[in-house]
C-alpha positions as a Markdown table, in Angstrom:
| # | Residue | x | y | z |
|---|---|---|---|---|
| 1 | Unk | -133.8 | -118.4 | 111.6 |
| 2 | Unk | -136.8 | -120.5 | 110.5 |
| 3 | Unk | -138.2 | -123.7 | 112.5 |
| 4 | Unk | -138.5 | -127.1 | 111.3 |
| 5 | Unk | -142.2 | -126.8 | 110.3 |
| 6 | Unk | -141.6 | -123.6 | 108.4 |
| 7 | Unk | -138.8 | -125.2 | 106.7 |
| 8 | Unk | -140.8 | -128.6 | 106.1 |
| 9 | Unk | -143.5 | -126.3 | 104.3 |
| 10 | Unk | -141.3 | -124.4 | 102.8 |
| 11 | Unk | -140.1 | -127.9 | 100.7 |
| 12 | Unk | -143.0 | -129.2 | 100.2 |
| 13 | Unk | -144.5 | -126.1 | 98.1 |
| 14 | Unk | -141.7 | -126.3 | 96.7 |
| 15 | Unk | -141.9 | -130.2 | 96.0 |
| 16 | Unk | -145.2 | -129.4 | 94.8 |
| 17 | Unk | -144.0 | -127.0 | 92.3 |
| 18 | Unk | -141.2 | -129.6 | 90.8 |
| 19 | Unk | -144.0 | -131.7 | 90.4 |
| 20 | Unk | -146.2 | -129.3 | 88.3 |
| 21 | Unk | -142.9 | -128.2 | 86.0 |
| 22 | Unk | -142.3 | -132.3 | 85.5 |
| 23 | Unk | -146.1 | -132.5 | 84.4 |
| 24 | Unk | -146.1 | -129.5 | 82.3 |
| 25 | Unk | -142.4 | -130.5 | 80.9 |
| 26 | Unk | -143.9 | -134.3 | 79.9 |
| 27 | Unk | -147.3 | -132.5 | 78.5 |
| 28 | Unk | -144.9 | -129.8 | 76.1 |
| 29 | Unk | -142.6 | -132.6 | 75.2 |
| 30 | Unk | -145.8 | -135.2 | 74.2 |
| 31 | Unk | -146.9 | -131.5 | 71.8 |
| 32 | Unk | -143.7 | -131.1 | 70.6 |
| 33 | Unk | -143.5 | -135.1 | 69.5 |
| 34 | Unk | -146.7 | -134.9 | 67.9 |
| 35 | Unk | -145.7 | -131.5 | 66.3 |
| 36 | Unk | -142.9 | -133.4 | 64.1 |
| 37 | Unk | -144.8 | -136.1 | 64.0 |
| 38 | Unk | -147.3 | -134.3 | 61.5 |
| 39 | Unk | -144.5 | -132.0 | 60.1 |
| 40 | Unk | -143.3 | -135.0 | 58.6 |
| 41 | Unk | -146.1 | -136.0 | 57.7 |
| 42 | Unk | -146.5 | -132.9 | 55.6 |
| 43 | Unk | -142.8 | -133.3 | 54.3 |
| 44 | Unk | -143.8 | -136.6 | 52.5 |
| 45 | Unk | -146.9 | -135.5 | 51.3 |
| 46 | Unk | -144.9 | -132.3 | 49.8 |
| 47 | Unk | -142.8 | -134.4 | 48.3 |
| 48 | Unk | -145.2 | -136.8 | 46.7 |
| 49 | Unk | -147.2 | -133.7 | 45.1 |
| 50 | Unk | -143.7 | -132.1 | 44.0 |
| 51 | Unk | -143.5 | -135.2 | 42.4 |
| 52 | Unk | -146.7 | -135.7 | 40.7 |
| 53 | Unk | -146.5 | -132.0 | 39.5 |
| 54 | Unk | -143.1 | -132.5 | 37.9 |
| 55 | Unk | -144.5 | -135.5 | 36.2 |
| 56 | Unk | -147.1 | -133.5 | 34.5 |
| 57 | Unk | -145.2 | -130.8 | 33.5 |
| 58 | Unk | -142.9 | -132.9 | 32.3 |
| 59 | Unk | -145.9 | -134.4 | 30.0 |
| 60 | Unk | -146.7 | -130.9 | 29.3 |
| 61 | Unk | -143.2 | -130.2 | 27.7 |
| 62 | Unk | -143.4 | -132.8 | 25.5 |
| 63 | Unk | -143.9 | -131.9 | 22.2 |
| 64 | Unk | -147.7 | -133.4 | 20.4 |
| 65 | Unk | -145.4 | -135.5 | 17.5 |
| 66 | Unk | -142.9 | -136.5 | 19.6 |
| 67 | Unk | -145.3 | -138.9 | 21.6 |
| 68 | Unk | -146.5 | -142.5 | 20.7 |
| 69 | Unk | -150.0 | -143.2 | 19.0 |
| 70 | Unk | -152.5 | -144.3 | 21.3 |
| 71 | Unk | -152.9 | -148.2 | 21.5 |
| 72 | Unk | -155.9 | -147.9 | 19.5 |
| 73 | Unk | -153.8 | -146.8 | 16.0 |
């Protein structure tokens, strides 16, 4: 059976390694925020451009007599 000081080394490597896996856990999690953070981002900015393009084409099918005179007529 192993002694007290192997034992007490024994936790403390593995202490040490709980504390690396919490680090590296916080750092993937902190990515992982960020990640959405600029996926959503990207949503909105899809969105607005969806909805600038449908705006044009929707210009685009209008027919030439079916819009108003410019101001100036």
């Amino acid at each position: 059976m192993m002694d007290e000081k192997a034992l007490n080394e024994r936790i403390d490597v593995l202490e040490a390694r709980l504390v690396h896996r919490e680090r590296e856990i916080e750092e993937l999690n902190e990515i992982v925020a960020r990640q959405w953070q600029a996926i959503d981002d990207l949503i909105r900015r899809l969105s607005a451009t969806v909805d600038r393009l449908q705006v044009v084409e929707d210009r685009a099918d209008t027919p030439a007599g079916d819009e108003p005179p410019p101001p100036h007529y």
